[in-house]
C-alpha positions in Angstrom: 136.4 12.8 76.1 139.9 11.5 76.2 140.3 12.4 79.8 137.1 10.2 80.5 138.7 7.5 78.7 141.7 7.4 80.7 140.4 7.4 83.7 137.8 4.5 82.8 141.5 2.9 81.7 143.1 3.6 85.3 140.1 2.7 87.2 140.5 -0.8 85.7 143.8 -1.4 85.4 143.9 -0.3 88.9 141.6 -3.4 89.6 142.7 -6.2 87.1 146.0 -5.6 89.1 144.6 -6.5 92.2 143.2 -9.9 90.7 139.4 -8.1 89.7 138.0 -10.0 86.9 136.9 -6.7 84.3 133.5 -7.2 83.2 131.5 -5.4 80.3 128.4 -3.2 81.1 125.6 -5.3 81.5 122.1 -3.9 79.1 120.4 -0.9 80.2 117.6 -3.4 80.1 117.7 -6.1 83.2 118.1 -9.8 81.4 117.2 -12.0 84.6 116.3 -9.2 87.2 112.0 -8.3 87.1 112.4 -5.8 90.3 113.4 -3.3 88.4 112.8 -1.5 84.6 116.4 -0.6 84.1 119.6 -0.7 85.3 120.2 2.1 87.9 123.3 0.3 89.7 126.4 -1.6 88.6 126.2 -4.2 91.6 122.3 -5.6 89.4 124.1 -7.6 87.1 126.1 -9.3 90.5 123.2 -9.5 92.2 122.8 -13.5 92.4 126.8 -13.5 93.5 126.7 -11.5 96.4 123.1 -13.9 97.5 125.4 -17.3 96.3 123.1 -18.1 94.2 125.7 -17.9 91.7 129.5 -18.9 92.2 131.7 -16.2 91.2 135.4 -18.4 91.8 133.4 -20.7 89.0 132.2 -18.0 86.1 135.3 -15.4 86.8 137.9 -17.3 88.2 138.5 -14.6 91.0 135.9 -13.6 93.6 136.6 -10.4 92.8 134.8 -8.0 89.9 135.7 -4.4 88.3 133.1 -3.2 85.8 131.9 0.4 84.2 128.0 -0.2 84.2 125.6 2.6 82.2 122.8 3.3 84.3 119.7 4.9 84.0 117.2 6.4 86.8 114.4 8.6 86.2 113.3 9.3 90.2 114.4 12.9 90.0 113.6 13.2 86.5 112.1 16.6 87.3 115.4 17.8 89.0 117.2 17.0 85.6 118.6 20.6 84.2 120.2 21.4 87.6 123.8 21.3 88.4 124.3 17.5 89.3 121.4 15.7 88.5 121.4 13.0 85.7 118.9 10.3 83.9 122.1 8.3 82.3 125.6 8.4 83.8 128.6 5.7 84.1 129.5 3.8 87.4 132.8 2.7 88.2 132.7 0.2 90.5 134.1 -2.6 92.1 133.0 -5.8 93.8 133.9 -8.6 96.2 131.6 -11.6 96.7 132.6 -13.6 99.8 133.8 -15.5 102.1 136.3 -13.1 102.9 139.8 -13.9 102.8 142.9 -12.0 104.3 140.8 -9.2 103.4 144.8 -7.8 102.6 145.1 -4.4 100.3 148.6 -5.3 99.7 148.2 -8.7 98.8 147.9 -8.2 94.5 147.8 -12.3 94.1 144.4 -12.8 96.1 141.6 -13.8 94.7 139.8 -14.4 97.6 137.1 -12.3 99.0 137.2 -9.0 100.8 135.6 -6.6 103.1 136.2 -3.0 104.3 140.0 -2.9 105.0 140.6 -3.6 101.4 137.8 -1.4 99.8 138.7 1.2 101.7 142.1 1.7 101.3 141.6 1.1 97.7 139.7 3.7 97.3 141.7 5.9 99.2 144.5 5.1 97.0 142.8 5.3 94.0 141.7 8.7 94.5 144.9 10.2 95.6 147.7 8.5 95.1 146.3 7.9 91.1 144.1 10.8 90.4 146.1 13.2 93.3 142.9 14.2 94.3 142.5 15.5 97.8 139.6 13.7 99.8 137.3 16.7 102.0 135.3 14.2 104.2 133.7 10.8 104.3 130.9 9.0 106.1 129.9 6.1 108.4 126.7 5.0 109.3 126.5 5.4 112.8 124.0 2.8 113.6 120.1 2.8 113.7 116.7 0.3 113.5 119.1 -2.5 115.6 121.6 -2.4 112.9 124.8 -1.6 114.8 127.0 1.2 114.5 130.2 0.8 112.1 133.3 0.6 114.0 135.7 -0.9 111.7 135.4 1.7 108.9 135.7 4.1 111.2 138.9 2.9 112.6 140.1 2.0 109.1 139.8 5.7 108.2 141.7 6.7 111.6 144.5 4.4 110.5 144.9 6.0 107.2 145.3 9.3 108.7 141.6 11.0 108.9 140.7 13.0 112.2 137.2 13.1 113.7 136.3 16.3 112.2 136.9 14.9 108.7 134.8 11.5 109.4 131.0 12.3 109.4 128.3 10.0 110.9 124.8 9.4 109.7 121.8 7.0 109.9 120.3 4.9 107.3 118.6 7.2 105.1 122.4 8.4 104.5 124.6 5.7 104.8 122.7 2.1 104.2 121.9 1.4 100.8 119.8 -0.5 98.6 118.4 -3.0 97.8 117.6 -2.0 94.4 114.1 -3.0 93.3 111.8 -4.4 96.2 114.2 -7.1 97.8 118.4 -7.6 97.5 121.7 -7.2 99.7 122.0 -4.0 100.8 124.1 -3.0 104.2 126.2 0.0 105.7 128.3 2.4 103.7 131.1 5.0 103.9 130.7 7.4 101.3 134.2 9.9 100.7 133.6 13.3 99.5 135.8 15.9 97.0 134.6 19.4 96.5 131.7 18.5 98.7 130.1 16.1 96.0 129.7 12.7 97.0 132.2 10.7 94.8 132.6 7.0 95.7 129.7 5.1 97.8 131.4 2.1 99.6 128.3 -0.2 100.1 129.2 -3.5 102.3 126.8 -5.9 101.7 125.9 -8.2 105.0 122.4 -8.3 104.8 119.6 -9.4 102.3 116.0 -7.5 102.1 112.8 -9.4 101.3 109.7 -8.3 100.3 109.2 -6.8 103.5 111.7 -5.1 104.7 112.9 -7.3 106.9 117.0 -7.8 106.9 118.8 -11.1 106.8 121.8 -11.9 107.9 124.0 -12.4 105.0 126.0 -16.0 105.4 128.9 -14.1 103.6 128.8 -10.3 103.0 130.0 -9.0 100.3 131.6 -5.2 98.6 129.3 -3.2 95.9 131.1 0.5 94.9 129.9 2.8 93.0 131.7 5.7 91.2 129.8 8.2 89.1 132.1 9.4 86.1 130.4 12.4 85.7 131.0 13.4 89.4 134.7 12.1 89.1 135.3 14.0 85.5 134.1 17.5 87.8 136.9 17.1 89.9 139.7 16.0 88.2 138.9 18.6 85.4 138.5 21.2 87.8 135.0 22.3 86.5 132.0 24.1 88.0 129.4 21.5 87.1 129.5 18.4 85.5 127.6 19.7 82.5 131.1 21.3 82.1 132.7 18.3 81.7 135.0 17.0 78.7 131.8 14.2 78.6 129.2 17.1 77.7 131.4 19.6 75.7 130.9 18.4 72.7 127.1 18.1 72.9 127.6 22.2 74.8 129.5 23.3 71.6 126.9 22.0 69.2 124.2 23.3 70.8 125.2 26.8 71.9 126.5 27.1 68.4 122.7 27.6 67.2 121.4 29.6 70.5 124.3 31.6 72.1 122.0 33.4 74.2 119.8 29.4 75.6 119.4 29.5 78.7 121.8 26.7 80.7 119.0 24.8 82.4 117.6 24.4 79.2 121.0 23.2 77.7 121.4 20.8 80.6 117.6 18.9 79.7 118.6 18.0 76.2 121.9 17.0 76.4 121.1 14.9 79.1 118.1 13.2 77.7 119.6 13.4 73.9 122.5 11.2 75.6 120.2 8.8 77.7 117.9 8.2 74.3 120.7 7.2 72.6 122.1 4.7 75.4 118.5 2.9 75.6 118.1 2.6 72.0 121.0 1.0 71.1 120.3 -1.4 74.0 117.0 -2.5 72.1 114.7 -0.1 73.7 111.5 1.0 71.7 109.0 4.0 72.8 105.7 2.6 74.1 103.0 3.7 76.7 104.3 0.5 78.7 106.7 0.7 81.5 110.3 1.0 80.3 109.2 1.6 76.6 107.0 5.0 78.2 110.5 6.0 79.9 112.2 6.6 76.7 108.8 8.3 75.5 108.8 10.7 78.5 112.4 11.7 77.6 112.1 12.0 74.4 109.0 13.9 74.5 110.2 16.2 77.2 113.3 16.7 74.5 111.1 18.3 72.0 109.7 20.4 74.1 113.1 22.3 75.2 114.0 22.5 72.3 110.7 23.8 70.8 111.0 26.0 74.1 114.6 26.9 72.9 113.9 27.8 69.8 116.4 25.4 67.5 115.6 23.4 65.1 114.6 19.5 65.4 117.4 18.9 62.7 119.9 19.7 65.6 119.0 16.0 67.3 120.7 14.5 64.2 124.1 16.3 65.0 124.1 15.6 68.3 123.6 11.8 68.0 126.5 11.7 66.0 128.8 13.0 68.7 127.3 10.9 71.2 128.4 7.8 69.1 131.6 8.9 68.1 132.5 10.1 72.1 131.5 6.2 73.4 131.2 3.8 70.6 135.1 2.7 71.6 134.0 1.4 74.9 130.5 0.6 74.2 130.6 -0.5 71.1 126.9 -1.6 70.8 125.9 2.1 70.1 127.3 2.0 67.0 124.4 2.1 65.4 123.3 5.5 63.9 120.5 4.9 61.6 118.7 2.9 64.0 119.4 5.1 66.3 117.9 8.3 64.4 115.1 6.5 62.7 113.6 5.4 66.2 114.3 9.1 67.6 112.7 10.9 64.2 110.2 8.5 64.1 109.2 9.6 67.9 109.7 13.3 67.5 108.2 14.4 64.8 104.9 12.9 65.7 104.9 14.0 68.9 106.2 17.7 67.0 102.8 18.2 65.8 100.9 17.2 68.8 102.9 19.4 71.1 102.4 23.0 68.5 98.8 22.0 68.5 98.7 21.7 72.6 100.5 24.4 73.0 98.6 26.9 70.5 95.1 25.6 72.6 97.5 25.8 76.1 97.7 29.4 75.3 94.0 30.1 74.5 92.4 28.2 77.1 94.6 28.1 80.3 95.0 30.9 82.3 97.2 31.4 85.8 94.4 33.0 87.6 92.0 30.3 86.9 91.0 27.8 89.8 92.7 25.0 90.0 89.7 22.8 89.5 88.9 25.0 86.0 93.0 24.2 85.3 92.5 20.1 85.6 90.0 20.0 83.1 91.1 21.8 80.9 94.2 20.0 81.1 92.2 16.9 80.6 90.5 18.5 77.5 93.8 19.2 76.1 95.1 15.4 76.8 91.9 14.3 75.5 91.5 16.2 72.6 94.9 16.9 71.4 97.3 14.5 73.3 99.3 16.8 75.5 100.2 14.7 78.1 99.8 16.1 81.9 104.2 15.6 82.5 104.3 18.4 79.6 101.9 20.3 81.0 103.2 20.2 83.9 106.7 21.2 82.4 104.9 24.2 80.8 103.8 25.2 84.2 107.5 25.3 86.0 108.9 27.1 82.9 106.2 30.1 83.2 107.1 30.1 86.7 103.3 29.2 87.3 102.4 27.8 90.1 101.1 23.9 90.6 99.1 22.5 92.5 98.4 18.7 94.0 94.5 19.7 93.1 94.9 20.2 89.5 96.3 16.5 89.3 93.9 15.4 91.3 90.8 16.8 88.9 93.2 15.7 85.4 93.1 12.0 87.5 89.4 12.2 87.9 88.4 13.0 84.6 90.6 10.7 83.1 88.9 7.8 85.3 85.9 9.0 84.3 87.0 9.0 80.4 88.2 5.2 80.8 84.3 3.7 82.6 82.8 5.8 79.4 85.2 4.4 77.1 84.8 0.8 78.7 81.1 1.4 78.8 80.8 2.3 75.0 83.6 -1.1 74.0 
């Protein structure tokens, strides 16, 4: 972890010298921002700056911000145990809310606004004249949907010394991002690559999405960059995966202590969710069956079952929080907090403990891979309705049996369960 910490230290000294204001982590829970459960990027808690809406020169004394948001994102929460996918992770970013100044990289005493000769060459400079790192490739959007093609960050990369063959170009599904939630700036990027992984996303802000979809000219765009640590950890410590990673060693150790022989996607699932159940319960988070409170359920239920599936011992969580805490409570120290912590996770896991060896005795009695897929769903159903085994565990049951699923038994599990709720309604 020590590495991790210096580099959060260099990104941000790196920043406060060029007259960025350093601002904490916002919650992993969204104070003034409905559009979306939790915080998946480090430009939400900017969001009303880069729309005016707020006056940055007023609140930081510098339009310029440097933060290290936690973040949270569940939409590949099924791809989590693979080499690079993540639920929580750290963003390094930094931020310029307009109107642009000299837009100057050189210029340490400006507190003015910039735009993409700045970010740019910062970033550049960050990566390898700080970290020596040697930059593969980078992006540009090359234009699309009337939104034109971007000329000045690809010349900006030409100046720096980048050929064509090293500067990519894509459309918008690849280089335009956001908004996050359902309306917000979003605009053009140029993403640069190490080790072919995607490390820093250079997002320039000159439009604003509504509701529906349509794009709005900006009357001063702004800069929104985002920085995985994870990512950034793999390449400056040279290793394989990020699960590899100073940030996960600890949690690696621990684990494989018990089960020498686990198998590493398994490893991967409950270090990552034993590290992102941590991060929302010390930001106030409670499990539910409602929106953001059924997030931290999921994860924590999907946690039992690798480790029931893994054979080690539910006492194991308890160890594992503890390093957790002790790797981050220095820089965020609101998860300081172990016996909250634990109580909220035991609490949730051993009830859920029971329901799952229950499910899973039935599971193996009842359900059976040459049955239709209609015959599947209700079963499934029964087993949710019965015993509690939800249909996300069932269908994580499925993937580790390498058993084949299909849209159909969803569909049936759906029907039934609509069914269930007019009988239930019926009886109230």
């Amino acid at each position: 972890m020590s590495q991790a910490k210096e580099v959060r230290k260099l990104f941000l000294d790196f920043f406060a010298k060029r007259n960025h204001k350093i601002v904490p982590s916002s919650s992993l829970i969204p104070i003034d921002d409905p559009s979306v459960l939790l915080t998946t990027a480090g430009m939400q808690q900017f969001k009303k700056y880069f729309t005016g809406e707020k006056d940055a020169l007023k609140d930081f004394g510098t339009q310029r911000t440097c933060s290290v948001q936690k973040c949270f994102r569940t939409t590949d929460i099924e791809e989590i145990g693979d080499e690079r996918h993540l639920t929580f992770f750290e963003m390094l970013g930094n931020f310029s809310f307009g109107p642009v100044g000299k837009d100057d990289p050189s210029d340490f005493n400006d507190k003015s606004g910039y735009f993409k000769n700045s970010a740019i060459y910062w970033a550049y400079e960050f990566l390898v004249k700080e970290l020596g790192l040697k930059i593969d490739y980078v992006t540009i959007f090359k234009g699309e949907d009337k939104i034109p093609y971007d000329q000045t960050s690809y010349q900006i990369w030409k100046d720096i010394g980048f050929d064509d063959k090293n500067i990519k170009e894509f459309g918008r599904e690849d280089n335009f991002w956001g908004p996050t939630g359902d309306e917000g700036p979003c605009g053009p990027t140029t993403e640069i690559y190490i080790d072919n992984i995607e490390i820093w996303n250079l997002v320039f802000n000159e439009y604003y999405q509504d509701k529906n979809k349509k794009l709005i000219k900006l009357k001063n765009p702004g800069v929104d960059t985002g920085m995985g640590l994870e990512r950034l950890m793999k390449v400056v410590e040279k290793k394989e995966t990020i699960f590899e990673t100073s940030l996960f060693l600890p949690l690696k150790e621990i684990i494989f202590d018990q089960r020498i022989d686990l198998e590493i996607r398994k490893y991967r699932i409950i270090a990552d969710h034993l590290r992102g159940a941590v991060f929302l319960i010390s930001d106030g988070l409670y499990p539910s069956n409602l929106e953001r409170g059924y997030i931290l359920r999921r994860i924590l239920r999907r946690l039992v079952l690798y480790l029931k599936l893994s054979r080690l011992n539910l006492d194991i969580i308890g160890k594992l929080v503890k390093v957790v805490i002790e790797n981050y409570k220095d820089f965020y120290p609101e998860i300081n907090n172990y016996d909250k912590i634990i109580n909220v996770i035991d609490k949730e896991v051993r009830i859920f403990e029971k329901t799952l060896m229950r499910s899973l005795a039935k599971f193996d009695k009842i359900i059976k891979i040459n049955d239709a897929y209609e015959e599947i769903g209700e079963k499934l159903f029964l087993l949710f309705s019965s015993y509690g085994l939800p249909l996300e565990i069932a269908k994580e049951i499925f993937k580790e049996r390498n058993w084949n699923w299909d849209n159909k038994i969803e569909e049936v599990f759906n029907k039934k369960y609509r069914e269930h709720q007019k009988l239930s309604k019926g009886n109230g």
